[in-house]
C-alpha positions in Angstrom: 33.2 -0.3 -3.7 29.4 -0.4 -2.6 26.9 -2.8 -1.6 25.6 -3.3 -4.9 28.9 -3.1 -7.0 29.8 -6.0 -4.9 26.3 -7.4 -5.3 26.5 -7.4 -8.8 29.9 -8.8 -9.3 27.9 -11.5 -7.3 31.4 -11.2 -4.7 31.1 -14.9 -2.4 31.6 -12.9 0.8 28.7 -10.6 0.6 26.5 -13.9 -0.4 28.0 -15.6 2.9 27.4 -12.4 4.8 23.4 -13.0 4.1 23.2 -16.2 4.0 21.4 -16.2 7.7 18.3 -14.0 6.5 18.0 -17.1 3.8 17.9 -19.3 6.7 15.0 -17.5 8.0 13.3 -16.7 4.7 13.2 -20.8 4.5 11.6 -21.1 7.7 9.1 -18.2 7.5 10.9 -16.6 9.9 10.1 -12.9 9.4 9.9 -11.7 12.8 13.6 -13.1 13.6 14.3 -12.0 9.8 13.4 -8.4 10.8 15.2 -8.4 13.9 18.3 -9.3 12.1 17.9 -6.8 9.0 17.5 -3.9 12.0 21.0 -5.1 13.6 22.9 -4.9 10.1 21.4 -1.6 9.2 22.7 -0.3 13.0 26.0 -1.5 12.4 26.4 -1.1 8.6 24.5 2.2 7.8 23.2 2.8 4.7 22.4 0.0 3.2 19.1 -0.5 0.6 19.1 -4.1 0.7 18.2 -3.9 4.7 15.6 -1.6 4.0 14.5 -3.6 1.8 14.5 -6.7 4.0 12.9 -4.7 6.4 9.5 -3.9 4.5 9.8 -7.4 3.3 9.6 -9.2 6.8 6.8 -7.0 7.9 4.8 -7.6 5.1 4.9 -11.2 5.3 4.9 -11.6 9.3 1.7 -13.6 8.3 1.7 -16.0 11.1 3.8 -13.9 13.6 1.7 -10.7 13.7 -1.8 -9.8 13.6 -2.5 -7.1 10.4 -3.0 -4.3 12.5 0.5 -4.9 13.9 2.0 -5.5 11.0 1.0 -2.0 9.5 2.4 0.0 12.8 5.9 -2.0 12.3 5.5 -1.1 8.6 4.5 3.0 9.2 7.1 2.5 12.0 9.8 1.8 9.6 9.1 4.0 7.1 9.2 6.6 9.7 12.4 5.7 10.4 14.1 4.9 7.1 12.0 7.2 5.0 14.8 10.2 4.1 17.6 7.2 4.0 15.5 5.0 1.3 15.1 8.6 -0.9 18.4 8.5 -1.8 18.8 5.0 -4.0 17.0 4.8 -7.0 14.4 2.5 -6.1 13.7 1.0 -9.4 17.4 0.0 -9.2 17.6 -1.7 -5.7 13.7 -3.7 -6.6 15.4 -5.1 -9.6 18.7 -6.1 -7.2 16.3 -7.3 -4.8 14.7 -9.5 -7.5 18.0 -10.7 -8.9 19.4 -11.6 -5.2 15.5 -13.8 -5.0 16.2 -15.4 -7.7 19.5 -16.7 -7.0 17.5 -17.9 -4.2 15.1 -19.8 -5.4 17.4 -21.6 -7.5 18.8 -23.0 -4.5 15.6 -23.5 -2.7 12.7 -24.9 -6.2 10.6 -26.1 -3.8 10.3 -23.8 -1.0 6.7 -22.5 -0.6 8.2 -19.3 1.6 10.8 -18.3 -1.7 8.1 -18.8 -4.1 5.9 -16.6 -2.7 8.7 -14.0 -2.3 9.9 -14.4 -5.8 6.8 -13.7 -7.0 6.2 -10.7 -4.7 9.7 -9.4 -6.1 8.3 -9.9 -9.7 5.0 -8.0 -8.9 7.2 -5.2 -7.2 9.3 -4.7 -11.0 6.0 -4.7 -12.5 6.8 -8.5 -13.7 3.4 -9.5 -13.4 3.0 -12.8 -15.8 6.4 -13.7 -14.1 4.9 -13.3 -10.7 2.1 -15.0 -11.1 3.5 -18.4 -12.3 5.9 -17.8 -9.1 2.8 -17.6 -7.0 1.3 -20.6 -8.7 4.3 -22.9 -8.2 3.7 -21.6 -4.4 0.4 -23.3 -4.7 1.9 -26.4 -6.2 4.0 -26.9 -3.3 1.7 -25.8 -0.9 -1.8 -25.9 -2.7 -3.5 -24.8 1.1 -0.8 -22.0 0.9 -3.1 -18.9 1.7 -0.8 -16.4 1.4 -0.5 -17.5 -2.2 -3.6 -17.2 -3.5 -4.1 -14.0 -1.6 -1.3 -12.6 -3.5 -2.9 -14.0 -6.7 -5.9 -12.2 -5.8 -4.0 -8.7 -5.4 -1.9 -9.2 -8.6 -5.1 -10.2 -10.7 -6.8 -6.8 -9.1 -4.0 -4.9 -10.0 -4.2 -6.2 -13.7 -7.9 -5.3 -13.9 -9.2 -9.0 -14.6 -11.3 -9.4 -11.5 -12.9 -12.2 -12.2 -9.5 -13.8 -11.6 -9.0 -12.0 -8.5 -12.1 -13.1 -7.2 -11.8 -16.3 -7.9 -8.7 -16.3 -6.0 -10.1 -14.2 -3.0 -12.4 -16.6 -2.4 -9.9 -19.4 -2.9 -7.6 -17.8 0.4 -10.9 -16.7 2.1 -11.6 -20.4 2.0 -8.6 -22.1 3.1 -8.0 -19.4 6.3 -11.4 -18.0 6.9 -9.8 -16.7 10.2 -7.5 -14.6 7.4 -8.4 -10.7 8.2 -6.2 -9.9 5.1 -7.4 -11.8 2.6 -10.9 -10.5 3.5 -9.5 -7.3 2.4 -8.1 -7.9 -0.3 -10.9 -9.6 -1.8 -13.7 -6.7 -0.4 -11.4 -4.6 -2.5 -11.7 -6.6 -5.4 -14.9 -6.0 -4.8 -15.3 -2.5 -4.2 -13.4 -1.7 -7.4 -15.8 -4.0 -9.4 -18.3 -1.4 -7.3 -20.0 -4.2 -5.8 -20.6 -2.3 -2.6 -22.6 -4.5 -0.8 -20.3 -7.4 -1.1 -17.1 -5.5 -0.1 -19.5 -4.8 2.7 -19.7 -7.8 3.8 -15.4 -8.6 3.3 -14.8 -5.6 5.5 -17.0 -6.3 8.1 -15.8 -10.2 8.5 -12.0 -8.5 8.7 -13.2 -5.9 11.4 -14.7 -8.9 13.0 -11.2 -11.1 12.8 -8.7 -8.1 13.7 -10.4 -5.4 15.6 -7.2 -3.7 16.0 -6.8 -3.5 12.2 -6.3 0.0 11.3 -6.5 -0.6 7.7 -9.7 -2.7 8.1 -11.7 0.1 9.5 -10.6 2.7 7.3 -11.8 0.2 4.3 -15.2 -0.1 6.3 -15.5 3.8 6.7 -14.3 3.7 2.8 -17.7 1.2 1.8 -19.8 3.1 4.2 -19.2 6.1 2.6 -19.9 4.7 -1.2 -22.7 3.4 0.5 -24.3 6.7 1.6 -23.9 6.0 5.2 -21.5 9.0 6.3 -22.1 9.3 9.9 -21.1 5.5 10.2 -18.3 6.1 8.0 -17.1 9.2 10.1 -17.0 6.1 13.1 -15.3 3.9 11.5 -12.7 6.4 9.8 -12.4 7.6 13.5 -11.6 4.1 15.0 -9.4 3.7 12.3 -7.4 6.4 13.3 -7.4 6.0 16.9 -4.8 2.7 16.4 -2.9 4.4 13.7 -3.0 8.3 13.5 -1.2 8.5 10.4 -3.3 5.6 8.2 -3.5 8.1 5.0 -6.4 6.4 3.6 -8.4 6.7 6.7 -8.0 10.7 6.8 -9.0 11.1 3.5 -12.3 8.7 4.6 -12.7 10.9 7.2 -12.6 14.0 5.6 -14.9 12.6 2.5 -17.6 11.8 4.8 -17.1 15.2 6.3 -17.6 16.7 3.0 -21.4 14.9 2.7 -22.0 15.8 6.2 -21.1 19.6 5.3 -18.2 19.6 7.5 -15.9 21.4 4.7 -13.8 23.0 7.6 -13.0 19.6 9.2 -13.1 18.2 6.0 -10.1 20.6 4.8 -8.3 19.9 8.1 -8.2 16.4 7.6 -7.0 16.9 4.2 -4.2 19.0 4.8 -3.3 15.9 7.6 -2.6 13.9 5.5 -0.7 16.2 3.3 1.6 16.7 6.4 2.4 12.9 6.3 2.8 13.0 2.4 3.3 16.1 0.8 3.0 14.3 -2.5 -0.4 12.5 -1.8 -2.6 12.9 -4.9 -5.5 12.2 -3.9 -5.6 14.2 -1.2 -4.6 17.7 -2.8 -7.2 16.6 -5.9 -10.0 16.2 -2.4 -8.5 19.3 -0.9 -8.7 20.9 -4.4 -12.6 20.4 -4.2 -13.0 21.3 -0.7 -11.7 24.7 -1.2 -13.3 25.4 -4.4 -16.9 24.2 -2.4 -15.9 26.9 0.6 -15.4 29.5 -1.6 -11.9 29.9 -1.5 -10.8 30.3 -4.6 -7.3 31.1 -3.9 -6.2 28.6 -1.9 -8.2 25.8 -4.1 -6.4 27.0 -7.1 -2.6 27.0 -5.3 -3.5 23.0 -4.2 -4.5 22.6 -7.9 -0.8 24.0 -9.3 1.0 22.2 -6.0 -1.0 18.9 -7.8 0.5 19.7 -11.2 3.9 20.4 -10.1 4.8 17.0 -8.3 7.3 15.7 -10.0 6.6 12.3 -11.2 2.7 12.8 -10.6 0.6 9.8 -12.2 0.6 9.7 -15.9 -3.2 8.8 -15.8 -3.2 11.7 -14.2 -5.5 14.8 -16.8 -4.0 17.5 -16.1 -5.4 18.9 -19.1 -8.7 19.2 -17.2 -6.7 20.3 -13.9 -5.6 23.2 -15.7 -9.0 23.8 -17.6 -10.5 23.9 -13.5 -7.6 26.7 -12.3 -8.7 28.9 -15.5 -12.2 28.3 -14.1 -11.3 29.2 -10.3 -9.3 32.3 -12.0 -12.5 33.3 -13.2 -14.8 33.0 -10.5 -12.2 34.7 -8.4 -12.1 38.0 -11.0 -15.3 37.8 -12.8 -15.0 39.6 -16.0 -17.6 42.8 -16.3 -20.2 42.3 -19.1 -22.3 45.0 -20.9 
């Protein structure tokens, strides 16, 4: 019988068997919580729950870790766990996840630390009225909870009303202004709302608070760019990736500023970078896509365009109808048809 069999006939022992990462969930314990979730998954194998509690206690190593450390423990683990986690249907073991929370929190109402993990595990099946009122009863516990109202701010983003997620921003911005993630977060909210010169100003106070923030400087060489300013985007893209080599985002800054400097060779270097890490990284095969097409290179441009619409699973809000409309247009610049 496996883990979740067992799990789901809600058997006492594997309860009991847990029941220490609970103890540490109550305390905000995440750096002992992660500890512990690495010495099952060693002695136990294959085991999605761990994983799981492994992504969790990084995540939320708010007061433990600064954010820059936190995202090498979190690329660190994915490293490691990356081929294991492919084979469980992830939808499946979120919804356990969620289930096993909830149990919980039933057990724990008025713990700010559950709430705020309930209602990440909401967000994380898509739950996002339910996660919300979690995170708000987080804030009625603990109403100078920042963690809370940053994770109000990112769920609000995600749903598009931004006015909401501002308003929340500001809210954890305000009761930790020493918080380099929640001046993210909320320069995100921002930059989506493309209110460039206010994410500006978000990015810049996280850069100032984490230095070491790998993700903070690849959002600054993001802004920069939107901001016309690619040669100080290309720095901060670049200092981005001196602390972590593998931050995705940051190569794809990098390479976009390239592209306005007229670097297409580096440009399609970077690109392909990234595409190394994650083979299945849209955004980077739609860049690369343009690159090429801007060298000249009309075959490779229009094999990254069929390797884009071949992913299995690509984003529905993807148009492929227009991908395809672009390889017909490639096709044709690559064998002109003779006029008379």
């Amino acid at each position: 019988m496996g883990f979740f069999d067992k799990f789901k006939k809600k058997d006492q022992q594997v309860f009991e068997r847990y029941s220490e990462f609970e103890n540490h969930i109550l305390s905000g314990n995440w750096e002992q919580l992660r500890k512990l979730a690495e010495k099952r998954l060693a002695e136990e194998g294959e085991n999605p729950f761990l994983l799981l509690m492994i992504s969790m206690s990084d995540f939320y190593s708010f007061s433990h870790k600064k954010s820059h450390e936190r995202s090498l423990l979190i690329e660190e683990a994915s490293k490691k766990h990356r081929e294991l986690a492919k084979k469980f249907d992830l939808e499946y073991t979120a919804n356990t996840f969620l289930e096993w929370v909830k149990g919980f929190s039933k057990r724990h109402p008025k713990n700010q630390n559950v709430m705020v993990l309930l209602g990440a595990a909401y967000v994380g099946n898509d739950r996002y009225k339910d996660g919300i009122k979690t995170f708000k009863k987080a804030i009625k516990i603990n109403p100078d909870l920042p963690e809370a109202a940053q994770e109000l701010c990112s769920a609000y983003r995600d749903l598009g009303k931004y006015r909401e997620a501002v308003e929340w921003g500001k809210r954890a911005v305000q009761l930790d202004p020493k918080y380099a993630d929640a001046h993210l977060v909320l320069g995100k909210v921002y930059f989506f709302q493309k209110e460039f010169e206010k994410a500006l100003v978000e990015f810049q106070k996280a850069v100032e608070l984490d230095p070491e923030s790998s993700n903070a400087w690849s959002d600054l060489s993001g802004i920069k760019k939107e901001l016309n300013r690619p040669e100080e985007a290309i720095h901060a893209a670049k200092k981005a990736l001196t602390i972590n080599p593998e931050n995705q985002d940051a190569l794809i800054n990098l390479a976009n500023a390239q592209v306005d400097t007229e670097n297409i060779d580096k440009a399609i270097k970077n690109y392909r970078q990234v595409l190394q890490i994650n083979p299945e990284n849209l955004l980077a095969l739609h860049n690369l896509g343009l690159a090429l097409s801007v060298k000249g290179d009309y075959n490779e441009a229009i094999k990254t365009y069929e390797r884009l619409l071949n992913i299995q699973g690509s984003d529905p809000s993807l148009n492929l109808e227009a991908y395809k409309q672009k390889i017909t247009e490639l096709k044709e610049k690559k064998n002109p048809k003779i006029t008379h």
